[in-house]
C-alpha positions, 0 to 999 in steps of 0.5 A, a space after each residue: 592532189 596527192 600529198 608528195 605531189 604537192 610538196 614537190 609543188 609547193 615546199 616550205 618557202 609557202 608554209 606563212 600562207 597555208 592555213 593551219 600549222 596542221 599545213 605546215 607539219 604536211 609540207 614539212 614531211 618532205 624535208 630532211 631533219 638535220 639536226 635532230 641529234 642532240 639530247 632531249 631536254 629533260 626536266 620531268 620527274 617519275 610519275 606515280 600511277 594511279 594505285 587502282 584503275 587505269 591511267 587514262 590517255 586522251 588525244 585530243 583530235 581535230 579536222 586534219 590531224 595528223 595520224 602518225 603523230 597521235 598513232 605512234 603514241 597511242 600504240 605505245 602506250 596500248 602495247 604496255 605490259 606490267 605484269 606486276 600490277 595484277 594477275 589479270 591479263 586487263 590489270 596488267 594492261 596500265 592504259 586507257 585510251 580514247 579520243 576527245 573532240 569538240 563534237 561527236 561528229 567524225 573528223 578527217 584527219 591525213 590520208 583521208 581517214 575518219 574517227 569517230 570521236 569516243 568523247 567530246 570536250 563536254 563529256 571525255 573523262 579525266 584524263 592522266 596524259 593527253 597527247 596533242 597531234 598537229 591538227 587544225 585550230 579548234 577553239 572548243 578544244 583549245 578551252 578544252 585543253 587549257 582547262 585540263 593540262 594543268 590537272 594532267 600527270 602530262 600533257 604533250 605535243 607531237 609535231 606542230 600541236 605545239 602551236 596549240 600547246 602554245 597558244 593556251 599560254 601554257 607553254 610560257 617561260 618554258 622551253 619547246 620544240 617543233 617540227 624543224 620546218 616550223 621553227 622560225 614561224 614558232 619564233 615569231 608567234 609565241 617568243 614567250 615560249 623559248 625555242 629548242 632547235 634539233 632536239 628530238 623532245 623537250 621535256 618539262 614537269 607536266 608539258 613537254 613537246 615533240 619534234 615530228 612526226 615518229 618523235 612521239 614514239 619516243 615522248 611517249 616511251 619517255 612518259 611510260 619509263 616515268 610511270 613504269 621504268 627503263 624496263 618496262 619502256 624497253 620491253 614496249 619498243 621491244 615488243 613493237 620491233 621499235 629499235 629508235 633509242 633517243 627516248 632514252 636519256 
């Protein structure tokens, strides 16, 4: 079954019995996010990058993560261009990406794409910035993560891997978001976590949270202006004929 076909099927009323919060961020995509207008909350200060190398961007992957979430992000932060850093076309290129799972082994993420993870929990480099999609629940990379975040410049969710953000306790005492369709069941799961409703992300100093699904693409303009600037962040969307603006605040 395709998926459009089945949400048509099924819509969100099922969302309590699907069988991960990557189910909940596919059956969301059908519905319209009214509401999604106010201010992203913004807690985060500018963020120094590392005066030699490279700032590394690991995204966290498991079964059935979901591509545009990780996708979005990771064409940000690959088409940024600092031409300040160096006279090298690689030194002007501040970003290193790669993909962190629980096993090398390839992982099927939406649509039916496989990636073949570049790293696994057990041997991925430190990373400066870790973005985490909506996906299935890993235990292996959860430990990963709760380990980790704490020594990241950011680490954010996109969609409902804010179910997993959450699930580490990291996310205690401060505010997050969701996907809109996922709200009311990120209430119940994690009140210790307080809930913002329609905005586009939440901010804080070293976890912030995106809504859904093209919402990353705004996170994660939000984390290279913090590194870089309002300028160099523009000429990134600007270059990926990205006209959204509410990464801007």
């Amino acid at each position: 079954m395709k998926r459009r076909d089945f949400l048509r099927t099924t819509g969100t009323a099922g969302l309590g019995v699907l069988p991960s919060t990557a189910a909940i961020h596919l059956a969301a995509q059908a519905t319209d996010p009214a509401g999604e207008s106010s201010q992203p909350i913004v807690n985060g200060e500018p963020l120094t990058p590392p005066t030699r190398g490279k700032i590394r961007v690991a995204v966290a992957i498991a079964e059935h993560a979901t591509v545009i979430d990780f996708a979005g992000p990771w064409e940000v932060f690959q088409d940024v261009q600092v031409p300040a850093r160096g006279a090298s076309h690689d030194e002007q290129m501040p970003f290193e990406l790669y993909t962190v799972a629980a096993t090398a082994e390839p992982i099927a993420v939406s649509g039916g794409m496989q990636i073949i993870p570049n790293y696994t929990v057990k041997n991925a480099p430190a990373p400066h910035v870790v973005v985490v999609p909506a996906q299935h629940e890993n235990r292996m990379l959860l430990d990963w993560l709760s380990a980790i975040a704490p020594k990241t410049d950011v680490t954010f969710s996109v969609c409902t891997g804010a179910f997993l953000l959450a699930e580490t306790g990291l996310l205690d005492g401060l505010p997050a978001t969701t996907h809109h369709a996922a709200y009311d069941r990120f209430a119940r799961e994690f009140p210790r976590v307080k809930l913002e409703r329609g905005l586009r992300f939440v901010e804080n100093h070293r976890l912030s949270t995106a809504g859904g699904l093209t919402s990353g693409i705004d996170l994660a303009l939000r984390v290279v202006e913090r590194y870089f600037g309002r300028a160099v962040a523009q000429t990134t969307a600007d270059y990926m004929e990205y006209t959204g603006t509410r990464w801007k605040v």
